[in-house]
FISENU-775358 format. One line per field, with one value per atom (N, C-alpha, C): x negated, y negated, z; residue number from 1; residue in one letter; atom name. Coordinates in pm, whole numbers, plus 50000, padded with zeros to 5 digits. Example, Ala and Ser with C-alpha at 12.3 -4.5 7.8 and 13.67 -1.06 7.14 Angstrom:
% residues 2
u	c(48681;48770;48680;48715;48633;48710)
v	c(50569;50450;50330;50225;50106;49997)
w	c(50780;50780;50780;50708;50714;50787)
selo	c(1;1;1;2;2;2)
drenvex	c(A;A;A;S;S;S)
nufi	c(N;CA;C;N;CA;C)
END
This chain:
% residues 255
u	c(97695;97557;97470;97380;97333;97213;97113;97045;96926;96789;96656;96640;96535;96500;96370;96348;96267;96285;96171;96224;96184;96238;96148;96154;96167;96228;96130;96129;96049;95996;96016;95882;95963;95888;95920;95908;96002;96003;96059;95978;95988;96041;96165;96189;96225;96127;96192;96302;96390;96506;96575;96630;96723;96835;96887;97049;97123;96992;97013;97074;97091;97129;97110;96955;96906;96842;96828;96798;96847;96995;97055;97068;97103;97125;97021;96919;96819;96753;96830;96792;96892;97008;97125;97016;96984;96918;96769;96716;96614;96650;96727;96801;96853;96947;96985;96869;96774;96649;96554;96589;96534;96459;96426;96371;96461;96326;96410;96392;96508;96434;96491;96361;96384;96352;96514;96502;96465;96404;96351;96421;96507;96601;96638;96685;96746;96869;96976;97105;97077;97202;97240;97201;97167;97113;97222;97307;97409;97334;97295;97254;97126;97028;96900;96946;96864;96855;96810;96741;96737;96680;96724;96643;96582;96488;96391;96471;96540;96572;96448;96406;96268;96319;96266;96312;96110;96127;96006;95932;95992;95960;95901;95890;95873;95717;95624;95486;95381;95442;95435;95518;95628;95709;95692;95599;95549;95401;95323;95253;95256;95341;95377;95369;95501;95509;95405;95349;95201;95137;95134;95045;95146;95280;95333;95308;95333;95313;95156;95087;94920;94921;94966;94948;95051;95164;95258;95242;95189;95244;95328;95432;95505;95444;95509;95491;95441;95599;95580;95654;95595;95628;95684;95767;95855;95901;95798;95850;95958;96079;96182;96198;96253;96252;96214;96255;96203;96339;96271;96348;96374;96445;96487;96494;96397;96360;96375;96516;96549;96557;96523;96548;96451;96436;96317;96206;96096;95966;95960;95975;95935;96012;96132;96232;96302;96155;96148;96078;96164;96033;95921;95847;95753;95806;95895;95928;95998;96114;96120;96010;95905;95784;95702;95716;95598;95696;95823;95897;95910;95864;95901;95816;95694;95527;95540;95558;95571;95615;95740;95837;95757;95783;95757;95616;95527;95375;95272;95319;95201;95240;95376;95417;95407;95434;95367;95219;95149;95018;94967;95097;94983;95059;95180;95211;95134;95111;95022;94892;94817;94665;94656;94779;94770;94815;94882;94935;94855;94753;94669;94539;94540;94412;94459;94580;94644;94656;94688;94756;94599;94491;94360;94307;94296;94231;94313;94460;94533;94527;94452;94440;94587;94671;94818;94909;94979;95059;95118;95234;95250;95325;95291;95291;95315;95478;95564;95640;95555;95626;95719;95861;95930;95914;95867;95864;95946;95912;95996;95957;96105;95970;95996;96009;95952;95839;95790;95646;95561;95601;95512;95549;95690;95714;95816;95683;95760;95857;95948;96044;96067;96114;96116;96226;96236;96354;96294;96220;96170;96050;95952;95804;95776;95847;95783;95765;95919;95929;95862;95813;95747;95676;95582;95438;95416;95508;95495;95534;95594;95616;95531;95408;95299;95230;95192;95074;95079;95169;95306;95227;95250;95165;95031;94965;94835;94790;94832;94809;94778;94940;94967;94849;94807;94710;94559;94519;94419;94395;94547;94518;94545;94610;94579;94440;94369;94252;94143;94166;94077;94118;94233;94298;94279;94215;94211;94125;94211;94064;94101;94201;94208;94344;94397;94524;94619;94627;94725;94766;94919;94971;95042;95016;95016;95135;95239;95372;95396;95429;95470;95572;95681;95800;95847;95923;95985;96082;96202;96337;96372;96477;96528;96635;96688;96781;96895;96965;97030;97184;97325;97415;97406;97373;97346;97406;97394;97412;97261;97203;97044;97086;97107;97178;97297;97232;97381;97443;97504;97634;97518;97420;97368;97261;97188;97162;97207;97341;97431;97455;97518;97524;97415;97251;97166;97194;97206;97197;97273;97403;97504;97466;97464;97410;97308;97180;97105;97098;97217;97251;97142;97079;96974;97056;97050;97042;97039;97205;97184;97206;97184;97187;97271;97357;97410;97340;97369;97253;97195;97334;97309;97160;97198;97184;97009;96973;96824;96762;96854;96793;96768;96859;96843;96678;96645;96540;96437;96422;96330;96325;96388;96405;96339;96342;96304;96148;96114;95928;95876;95958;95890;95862;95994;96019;95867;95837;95738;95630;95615;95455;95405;95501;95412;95358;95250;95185;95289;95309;95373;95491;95596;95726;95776;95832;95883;96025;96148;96267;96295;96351;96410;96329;96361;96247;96180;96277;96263;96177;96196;96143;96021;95941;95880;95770;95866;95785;95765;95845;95803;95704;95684;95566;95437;95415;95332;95302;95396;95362;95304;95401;95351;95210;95174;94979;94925;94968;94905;94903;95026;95026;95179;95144;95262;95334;95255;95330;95416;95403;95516;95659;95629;95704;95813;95675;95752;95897;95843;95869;96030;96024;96173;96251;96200;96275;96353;96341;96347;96483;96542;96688;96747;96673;96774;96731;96601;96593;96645;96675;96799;96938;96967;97102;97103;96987;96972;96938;96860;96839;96976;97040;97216;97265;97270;97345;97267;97142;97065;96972;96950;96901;96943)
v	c(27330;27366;27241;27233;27103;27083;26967;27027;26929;26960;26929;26806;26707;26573;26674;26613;26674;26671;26689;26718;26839;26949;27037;27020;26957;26953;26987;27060;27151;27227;27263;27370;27461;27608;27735;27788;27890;27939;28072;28206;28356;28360;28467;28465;28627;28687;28869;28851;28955;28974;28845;28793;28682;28742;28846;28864;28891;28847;28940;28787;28855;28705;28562;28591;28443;28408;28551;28454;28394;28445;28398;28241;28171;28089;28026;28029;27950;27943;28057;27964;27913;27866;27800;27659;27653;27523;27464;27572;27498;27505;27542;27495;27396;27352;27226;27097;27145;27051;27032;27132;27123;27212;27294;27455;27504;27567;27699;27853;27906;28037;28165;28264;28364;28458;28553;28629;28787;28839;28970;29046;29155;29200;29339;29442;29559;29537;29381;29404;29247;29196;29147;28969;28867;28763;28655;28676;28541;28399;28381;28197;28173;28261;28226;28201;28109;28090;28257;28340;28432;28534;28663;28812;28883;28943;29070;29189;29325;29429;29495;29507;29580;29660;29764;29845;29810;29706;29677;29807;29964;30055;30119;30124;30201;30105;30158;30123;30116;30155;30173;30079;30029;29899;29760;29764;29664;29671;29722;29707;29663;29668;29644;29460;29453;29342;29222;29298;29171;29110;29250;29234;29142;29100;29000;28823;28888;28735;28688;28751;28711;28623;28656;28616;28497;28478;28374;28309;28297;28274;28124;28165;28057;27912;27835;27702;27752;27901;27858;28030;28133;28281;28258;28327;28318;28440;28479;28632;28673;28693;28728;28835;28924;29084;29175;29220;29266;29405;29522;29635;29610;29668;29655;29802;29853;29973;29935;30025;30017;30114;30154;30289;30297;30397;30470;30481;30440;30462;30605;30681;30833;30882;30824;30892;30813;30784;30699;30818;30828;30922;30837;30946;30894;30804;30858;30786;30609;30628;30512;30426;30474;30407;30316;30421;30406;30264;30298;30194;30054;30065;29878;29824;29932;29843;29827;29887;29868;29677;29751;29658;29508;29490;29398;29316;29409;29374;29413;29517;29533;29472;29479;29404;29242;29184;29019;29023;29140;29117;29148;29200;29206;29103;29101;28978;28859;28828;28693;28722;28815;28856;28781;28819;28818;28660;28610;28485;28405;28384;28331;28281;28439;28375;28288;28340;28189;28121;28103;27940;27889;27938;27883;27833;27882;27882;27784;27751;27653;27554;27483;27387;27391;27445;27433;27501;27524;27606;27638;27729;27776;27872;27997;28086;28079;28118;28125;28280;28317;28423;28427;28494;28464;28585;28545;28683;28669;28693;28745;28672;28576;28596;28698;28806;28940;29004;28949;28968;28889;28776;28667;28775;28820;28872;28996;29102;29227;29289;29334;29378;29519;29611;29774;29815;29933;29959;29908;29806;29680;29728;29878;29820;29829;29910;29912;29769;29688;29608;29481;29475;29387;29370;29517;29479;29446;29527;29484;29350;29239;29091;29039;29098;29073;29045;29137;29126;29071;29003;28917;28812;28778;28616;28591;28747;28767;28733;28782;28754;28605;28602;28434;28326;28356;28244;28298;28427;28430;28393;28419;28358;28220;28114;28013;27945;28038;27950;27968;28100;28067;28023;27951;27896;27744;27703;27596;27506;27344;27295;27282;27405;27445;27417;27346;27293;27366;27489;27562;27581;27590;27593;27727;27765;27901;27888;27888;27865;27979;28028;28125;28088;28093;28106;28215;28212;28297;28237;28335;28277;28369;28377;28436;28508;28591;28706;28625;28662;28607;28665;28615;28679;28732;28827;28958;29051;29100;29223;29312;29263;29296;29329;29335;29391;29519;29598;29734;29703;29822;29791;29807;29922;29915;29836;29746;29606;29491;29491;29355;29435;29552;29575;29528;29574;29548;29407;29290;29182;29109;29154;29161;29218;29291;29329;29246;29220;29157;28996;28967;28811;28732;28784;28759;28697;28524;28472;28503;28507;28519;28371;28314;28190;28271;28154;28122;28148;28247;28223;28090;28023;27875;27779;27837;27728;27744;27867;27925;27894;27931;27904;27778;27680;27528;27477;27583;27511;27573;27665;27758;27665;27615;27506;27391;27328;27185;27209;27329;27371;27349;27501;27461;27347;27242;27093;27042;27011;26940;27012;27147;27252;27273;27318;27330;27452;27422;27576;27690;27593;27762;27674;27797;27676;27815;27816;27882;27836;27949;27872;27896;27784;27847;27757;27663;27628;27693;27812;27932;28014;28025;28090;28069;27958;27936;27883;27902;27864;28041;28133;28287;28336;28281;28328;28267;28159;28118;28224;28217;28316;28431;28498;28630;28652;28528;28532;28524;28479;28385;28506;28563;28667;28690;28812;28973;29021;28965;29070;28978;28858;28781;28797;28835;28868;28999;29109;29226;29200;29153;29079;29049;28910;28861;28980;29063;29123;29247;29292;29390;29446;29336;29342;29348;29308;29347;29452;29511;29678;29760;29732;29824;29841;29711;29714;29821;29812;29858;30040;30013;30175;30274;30183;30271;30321;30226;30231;30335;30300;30363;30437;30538;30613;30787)
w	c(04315;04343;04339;04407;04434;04352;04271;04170;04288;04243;04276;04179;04220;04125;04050;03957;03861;03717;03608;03489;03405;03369;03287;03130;03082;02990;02872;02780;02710;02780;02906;02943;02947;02887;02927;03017;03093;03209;03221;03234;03245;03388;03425;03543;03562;03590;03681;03736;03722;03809;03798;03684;03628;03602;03650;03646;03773;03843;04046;04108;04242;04275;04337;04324;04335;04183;04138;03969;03883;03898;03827;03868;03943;04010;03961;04006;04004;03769;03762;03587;03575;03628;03570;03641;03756;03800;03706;03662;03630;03432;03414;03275;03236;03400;03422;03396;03425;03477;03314;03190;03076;03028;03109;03115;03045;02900;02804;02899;02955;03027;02962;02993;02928;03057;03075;03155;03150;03223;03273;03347;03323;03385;03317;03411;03355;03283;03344;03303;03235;03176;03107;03198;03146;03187;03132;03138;03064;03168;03243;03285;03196;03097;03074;02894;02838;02765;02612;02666;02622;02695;02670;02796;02709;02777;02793;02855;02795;02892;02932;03077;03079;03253;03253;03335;03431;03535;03600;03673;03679;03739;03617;03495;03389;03376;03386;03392;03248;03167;03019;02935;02986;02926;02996;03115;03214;03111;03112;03033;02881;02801;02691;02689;02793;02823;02889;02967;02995;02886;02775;02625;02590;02551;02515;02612;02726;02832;02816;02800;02776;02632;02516;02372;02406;02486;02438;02600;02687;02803;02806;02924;02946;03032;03063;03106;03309;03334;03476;03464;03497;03567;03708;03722;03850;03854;03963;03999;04119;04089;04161;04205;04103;04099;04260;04319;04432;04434;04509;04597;04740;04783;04942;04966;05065;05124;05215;05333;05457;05513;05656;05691;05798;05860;05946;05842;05847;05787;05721;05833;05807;05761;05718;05608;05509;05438;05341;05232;05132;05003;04975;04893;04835;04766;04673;04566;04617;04694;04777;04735;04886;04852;04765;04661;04525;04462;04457;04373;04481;04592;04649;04663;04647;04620;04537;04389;04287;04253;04264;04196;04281;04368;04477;04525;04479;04494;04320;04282;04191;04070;04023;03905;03933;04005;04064;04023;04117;04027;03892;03839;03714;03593;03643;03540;03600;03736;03741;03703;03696;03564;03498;03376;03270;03222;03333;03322;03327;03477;03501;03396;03379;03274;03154;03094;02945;03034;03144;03202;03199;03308;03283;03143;03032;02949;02905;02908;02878;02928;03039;03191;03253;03218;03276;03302;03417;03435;03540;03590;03734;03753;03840;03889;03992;03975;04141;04183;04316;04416;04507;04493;04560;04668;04791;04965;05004;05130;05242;05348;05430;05595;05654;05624;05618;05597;05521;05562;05603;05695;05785;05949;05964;06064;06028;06021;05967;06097;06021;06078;06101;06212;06177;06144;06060;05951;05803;05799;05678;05659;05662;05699;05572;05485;05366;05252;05324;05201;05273;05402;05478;05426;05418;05413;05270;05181;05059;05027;05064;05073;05170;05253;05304;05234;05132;05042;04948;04895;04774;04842;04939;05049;05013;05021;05034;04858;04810;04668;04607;04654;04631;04675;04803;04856;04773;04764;04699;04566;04483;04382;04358;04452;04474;04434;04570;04551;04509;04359;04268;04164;04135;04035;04096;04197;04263;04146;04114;04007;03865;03855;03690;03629;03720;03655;03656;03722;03758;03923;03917;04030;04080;04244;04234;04390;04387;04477;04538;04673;04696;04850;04786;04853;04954;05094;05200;05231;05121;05172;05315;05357;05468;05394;05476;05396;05355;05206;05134;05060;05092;05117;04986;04933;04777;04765;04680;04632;04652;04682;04707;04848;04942;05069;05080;05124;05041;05223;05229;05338;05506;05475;05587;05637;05534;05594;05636;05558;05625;05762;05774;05926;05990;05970;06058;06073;05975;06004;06120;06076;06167;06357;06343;06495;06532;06452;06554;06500;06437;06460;06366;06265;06157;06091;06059;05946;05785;05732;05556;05481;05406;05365;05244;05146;05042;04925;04853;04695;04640;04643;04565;04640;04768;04842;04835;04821;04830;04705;04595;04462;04438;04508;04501;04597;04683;04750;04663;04633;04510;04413;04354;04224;04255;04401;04457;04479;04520;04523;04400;04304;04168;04111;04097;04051;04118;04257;04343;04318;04266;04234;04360;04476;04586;04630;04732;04730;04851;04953;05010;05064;05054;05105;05220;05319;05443;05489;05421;05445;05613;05708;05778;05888;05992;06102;06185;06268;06382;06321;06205;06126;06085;06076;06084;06163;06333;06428;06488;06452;06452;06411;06262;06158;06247;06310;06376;06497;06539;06664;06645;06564;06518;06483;06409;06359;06504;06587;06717;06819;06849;06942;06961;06854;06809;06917;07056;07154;07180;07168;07191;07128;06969;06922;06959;06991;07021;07116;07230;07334;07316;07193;07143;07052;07028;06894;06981;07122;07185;07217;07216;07229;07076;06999;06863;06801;06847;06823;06904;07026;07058;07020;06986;06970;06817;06731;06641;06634;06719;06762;06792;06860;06895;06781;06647;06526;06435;06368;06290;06364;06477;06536;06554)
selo	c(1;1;1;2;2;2;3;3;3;4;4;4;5;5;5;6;6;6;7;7;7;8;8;8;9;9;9;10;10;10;11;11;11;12;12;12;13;13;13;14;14;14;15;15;15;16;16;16;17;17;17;18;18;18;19;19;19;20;20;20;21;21;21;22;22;22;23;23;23;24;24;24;25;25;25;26;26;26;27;27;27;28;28;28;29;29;29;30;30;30;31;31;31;32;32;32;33;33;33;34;34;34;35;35;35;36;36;36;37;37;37;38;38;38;39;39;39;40;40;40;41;41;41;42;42;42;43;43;43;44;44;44;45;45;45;46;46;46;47;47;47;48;48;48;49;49;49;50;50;50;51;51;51;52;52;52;53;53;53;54;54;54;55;55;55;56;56;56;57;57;57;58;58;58;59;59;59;60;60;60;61;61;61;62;62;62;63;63;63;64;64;64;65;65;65;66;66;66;67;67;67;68;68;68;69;69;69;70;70;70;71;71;71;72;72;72;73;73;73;74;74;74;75;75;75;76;76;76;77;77;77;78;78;78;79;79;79;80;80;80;81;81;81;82;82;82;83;83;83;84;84;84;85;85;85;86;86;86;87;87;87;88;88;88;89;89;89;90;90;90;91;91;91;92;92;92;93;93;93;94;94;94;95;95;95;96;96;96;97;97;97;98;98;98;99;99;99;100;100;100;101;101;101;102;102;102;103;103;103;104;104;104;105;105;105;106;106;106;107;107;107;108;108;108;109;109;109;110;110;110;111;111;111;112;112;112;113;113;113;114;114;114;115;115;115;116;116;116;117;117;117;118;118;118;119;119;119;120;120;120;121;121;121;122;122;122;123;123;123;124;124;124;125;125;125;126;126;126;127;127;127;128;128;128;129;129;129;130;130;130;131;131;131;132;132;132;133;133;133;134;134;134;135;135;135;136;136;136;137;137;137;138;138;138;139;139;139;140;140;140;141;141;141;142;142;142;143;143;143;144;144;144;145;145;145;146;146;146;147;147;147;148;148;148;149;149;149;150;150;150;151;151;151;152;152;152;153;153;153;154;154;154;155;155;155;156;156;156;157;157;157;158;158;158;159;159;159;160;160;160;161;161;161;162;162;162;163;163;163;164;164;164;165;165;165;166;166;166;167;167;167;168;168;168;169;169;169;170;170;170;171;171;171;172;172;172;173;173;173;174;174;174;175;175;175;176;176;176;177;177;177;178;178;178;179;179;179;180;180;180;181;181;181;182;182;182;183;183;183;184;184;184;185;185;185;186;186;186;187;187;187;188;188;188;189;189;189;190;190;190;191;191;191;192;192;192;193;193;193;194;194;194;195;195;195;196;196;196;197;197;197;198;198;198;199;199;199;200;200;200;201;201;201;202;202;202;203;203;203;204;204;204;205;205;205;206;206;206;207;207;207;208;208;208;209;209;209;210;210;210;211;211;211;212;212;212;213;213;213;214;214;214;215;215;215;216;216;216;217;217;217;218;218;218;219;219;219;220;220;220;221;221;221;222;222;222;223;223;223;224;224;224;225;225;225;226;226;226;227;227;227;228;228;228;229;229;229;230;230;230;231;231;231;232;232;232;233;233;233;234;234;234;235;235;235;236;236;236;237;237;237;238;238;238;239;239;239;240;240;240;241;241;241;242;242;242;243;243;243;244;244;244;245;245;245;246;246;246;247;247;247;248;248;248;249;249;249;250;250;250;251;251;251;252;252;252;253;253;253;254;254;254;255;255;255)
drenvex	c(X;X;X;X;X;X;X;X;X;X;X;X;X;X;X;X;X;X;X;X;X;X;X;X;X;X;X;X;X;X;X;X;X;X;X;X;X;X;X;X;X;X;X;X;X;X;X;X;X;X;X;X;X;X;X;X;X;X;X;X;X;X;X;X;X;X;X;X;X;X;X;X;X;X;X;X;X;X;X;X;X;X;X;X;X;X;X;X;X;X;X;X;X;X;X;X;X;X;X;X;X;X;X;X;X;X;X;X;X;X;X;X;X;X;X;X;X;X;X;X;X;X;X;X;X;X;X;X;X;X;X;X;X;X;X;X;X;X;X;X;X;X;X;X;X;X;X;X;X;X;X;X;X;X;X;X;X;X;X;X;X;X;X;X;X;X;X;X;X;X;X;X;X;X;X;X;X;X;X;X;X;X;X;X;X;X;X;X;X;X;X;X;X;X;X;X;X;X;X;X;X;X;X;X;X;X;X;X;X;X;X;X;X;X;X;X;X;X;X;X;X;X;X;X;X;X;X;X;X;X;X;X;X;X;X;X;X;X;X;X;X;X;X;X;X;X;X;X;X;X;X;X;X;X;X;X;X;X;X;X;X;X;X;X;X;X;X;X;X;X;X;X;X;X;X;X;X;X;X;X;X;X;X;X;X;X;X;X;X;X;X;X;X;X;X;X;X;X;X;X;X;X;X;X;X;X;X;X;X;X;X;X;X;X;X;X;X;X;X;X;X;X;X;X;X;X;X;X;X;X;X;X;X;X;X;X;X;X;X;X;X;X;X;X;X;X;X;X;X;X;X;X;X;X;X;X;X;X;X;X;X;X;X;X;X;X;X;X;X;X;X;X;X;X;X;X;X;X;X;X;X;X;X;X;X;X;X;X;X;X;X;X;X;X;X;X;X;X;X;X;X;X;X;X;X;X;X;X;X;X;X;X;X;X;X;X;X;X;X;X;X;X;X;X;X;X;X;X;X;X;X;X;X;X;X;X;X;X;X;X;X;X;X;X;X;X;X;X;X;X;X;X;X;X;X;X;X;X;X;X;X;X;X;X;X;X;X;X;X;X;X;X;X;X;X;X;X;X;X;X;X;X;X;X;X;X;X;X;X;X;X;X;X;X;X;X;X;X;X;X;X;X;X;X;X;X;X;X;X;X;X;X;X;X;X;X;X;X;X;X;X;X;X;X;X;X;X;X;X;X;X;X;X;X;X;X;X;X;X;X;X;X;X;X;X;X;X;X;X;X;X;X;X;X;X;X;X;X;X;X;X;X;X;X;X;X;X;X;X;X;X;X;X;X;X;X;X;X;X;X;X;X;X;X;X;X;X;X;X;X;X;X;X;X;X;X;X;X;X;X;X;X;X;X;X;X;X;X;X;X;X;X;X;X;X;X;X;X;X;X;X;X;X;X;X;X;X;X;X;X;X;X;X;X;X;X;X;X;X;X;X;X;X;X;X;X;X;X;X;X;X;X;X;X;X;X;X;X;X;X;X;X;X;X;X;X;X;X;X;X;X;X;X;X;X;X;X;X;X;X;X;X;X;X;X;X;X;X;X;X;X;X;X;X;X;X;X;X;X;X;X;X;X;X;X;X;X;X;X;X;X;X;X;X;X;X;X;X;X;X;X;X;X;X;X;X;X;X;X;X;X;X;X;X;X;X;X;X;X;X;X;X;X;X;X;X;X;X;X;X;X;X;X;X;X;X;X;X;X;X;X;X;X;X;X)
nufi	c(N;CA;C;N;CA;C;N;CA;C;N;CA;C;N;CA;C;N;CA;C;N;CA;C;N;CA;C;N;CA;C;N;CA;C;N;CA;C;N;CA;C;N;CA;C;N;CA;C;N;CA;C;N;CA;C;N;CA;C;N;CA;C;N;CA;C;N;CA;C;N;CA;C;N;CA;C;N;CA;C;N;CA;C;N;CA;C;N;CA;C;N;CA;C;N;CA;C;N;CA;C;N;CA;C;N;CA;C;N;CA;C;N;CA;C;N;CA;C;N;CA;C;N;CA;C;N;CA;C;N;CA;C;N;CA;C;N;CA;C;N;CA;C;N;CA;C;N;CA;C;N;CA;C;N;CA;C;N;CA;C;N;CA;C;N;CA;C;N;CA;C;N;CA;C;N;CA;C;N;CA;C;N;CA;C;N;CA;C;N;CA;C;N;CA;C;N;CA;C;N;CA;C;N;CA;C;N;CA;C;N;CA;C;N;CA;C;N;CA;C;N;CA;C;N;CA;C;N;CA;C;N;CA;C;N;CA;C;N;CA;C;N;CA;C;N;CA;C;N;CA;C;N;CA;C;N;CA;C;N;CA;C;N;CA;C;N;CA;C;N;CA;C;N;CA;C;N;CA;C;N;CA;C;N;CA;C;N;CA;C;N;CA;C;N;CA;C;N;CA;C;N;CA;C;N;CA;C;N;CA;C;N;CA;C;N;CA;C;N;CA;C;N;CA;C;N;CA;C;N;CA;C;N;CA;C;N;CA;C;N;CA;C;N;CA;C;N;CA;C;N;CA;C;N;CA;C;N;CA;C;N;CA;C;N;CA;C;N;CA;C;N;CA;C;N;CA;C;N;CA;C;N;CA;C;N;CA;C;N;CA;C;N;CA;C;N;CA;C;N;CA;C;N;CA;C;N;CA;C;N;CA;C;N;CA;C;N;CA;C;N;CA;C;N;CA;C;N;CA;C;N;CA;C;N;CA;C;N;CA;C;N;CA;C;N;CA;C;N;CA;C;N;CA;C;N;CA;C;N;CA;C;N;CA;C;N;CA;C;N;CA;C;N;CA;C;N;CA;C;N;CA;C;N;CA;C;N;CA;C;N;CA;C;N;CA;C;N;CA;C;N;CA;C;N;CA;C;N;CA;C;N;CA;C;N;CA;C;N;CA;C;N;CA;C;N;CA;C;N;CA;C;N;CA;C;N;CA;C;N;CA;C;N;CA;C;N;CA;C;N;CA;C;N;CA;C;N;CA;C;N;CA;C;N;CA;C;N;CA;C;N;CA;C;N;CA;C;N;CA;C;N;CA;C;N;CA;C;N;CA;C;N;CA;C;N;CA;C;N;CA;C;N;CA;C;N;CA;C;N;CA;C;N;CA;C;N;CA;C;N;CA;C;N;CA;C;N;CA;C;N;CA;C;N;CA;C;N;CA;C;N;CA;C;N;CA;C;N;CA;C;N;CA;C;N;CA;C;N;CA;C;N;CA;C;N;CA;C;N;CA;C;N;CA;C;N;CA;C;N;CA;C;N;CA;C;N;CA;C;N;CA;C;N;CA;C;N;CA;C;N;CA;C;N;CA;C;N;CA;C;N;CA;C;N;CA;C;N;CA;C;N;CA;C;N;CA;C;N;CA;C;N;CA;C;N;CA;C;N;CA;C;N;CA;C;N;CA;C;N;CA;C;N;CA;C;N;CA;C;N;CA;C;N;CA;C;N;CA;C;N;CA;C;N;CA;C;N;CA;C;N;CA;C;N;CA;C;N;CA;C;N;CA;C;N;CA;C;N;CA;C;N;CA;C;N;CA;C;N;CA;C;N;CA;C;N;CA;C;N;CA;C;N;CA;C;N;CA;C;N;CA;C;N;CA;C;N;CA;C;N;CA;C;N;CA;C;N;CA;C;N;CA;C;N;CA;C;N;CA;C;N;CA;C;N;CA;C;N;CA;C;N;CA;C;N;CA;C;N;CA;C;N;CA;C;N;CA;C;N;CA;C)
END
């Protein structure tokens, strides 16, 4: 695994979803780097220095926990943790639903709240989101977890730039889909059919590690990918346009 230049060495570092599979990865990297980390996870965290079991859908033990991250906050929150809602829109539950905003958008915001303000009052700190370019260029089958890694963006830059000044740094990362366990069998198919890009765990957690290390504000894995996200802001129909052939091919399968 390849490591990032940098040093953390005494700093603390909270990471959601540190037993999944870019978290894990990425606290073995920034442990490497001198970071004490303490992971956030339903299951068991063997790469972090010590875990939190917290079930991020239970809204009463998410709360508990902010009241702890507010009194002690860490050096650098790194919100990982995310759901993958795939399917036809309209046959998506509520519940579906409720849990990939959840997990994906509202718990990011409220652990960065609570963060924000100790990191402010502290002059120091950083608060990193890991998206989607999924939600630079939402995808259909994806809309839920699009838009919800839309607003993960949206967050990120707003709270950027009122943290602008104060000595805190506010990162928000778009990896591209990532070979996981976070992918069940009928998204690697989609991927598969329409020829979508999965990158290596290591290889993602290693560029996630090289942002944090540098404190940068928005990092966009992927070049096409980032000359898409452009377009897409610029003019969607263009997009529609390119994507047309891999929603059919898609439409045959999941239709």
């Amino acid at each position: 695994m390849s490591r990032p230049e940098g040093d953390l060495t005494g700093k603390r570092v909270v990471i959601t979803g540190a037993a999944g599979g870019l978290g894990a990865p990425l606290a073995e990297l920034l442990r490497a780097k001198g970071a004490h980390v303490t992971g956030i996870d339903r299951a068991q965290c063997p790469a972090c220095d010590d875990a939190v079991a917290l079930d991020l859908s239970d809204d009463a033990a998410v709360a508990r926990f902010a009241e702890t991250l507010a009194a002690n906050p860490p050096d650098i929150l790194v919100n990982v943790a995310g759901v993958m809602s795939f399917g036809l829109h309209e046959e998506q539950s509520a519940e579906q639903l409720a849990l990939c905003y959840k997990v994906n958008l509202i718990v990011p915001a409220q652990l960065s709240r609570v963060a924000a303000g100790a990191m402010r009052a502290r002059g120091t700190g950083q608060i990193v989101n890991i998206g989607s370019v999924l939600g630079a260029i939402p995808y259909p089958w994806f809309a839920a977890y699009s838009s919800s890694k839309a607003g993960l963006a949206a967050l990120s830059q707003g709270l950027r730039r009122e943290l602008s000044g104060s000595g805190v740094t506010v990162t928000h990362i778009s990896p591209r889909a990532a070979k996981t366990a976070f992918n069940n069998a009928r998204v690697n198919r989609f991927l598969e059919i329409t020829g979508m890009k999965a990158d290596k765990p290591d290889w993602v957690a290693a560029r996630i590690a090289s942002a944090i290390l540098a404190r940068r504000d928005t990092v966009s894995i992927g070049a096409m990918e980032r000359i898409y996200a452009a377009l897409n802001a610029l003019a969607p129909r263009l997009i529609d346009l390119g994507l047309a052939p891999q929603i059919r091919r898609a439409r045959a399968e999941f239709c």
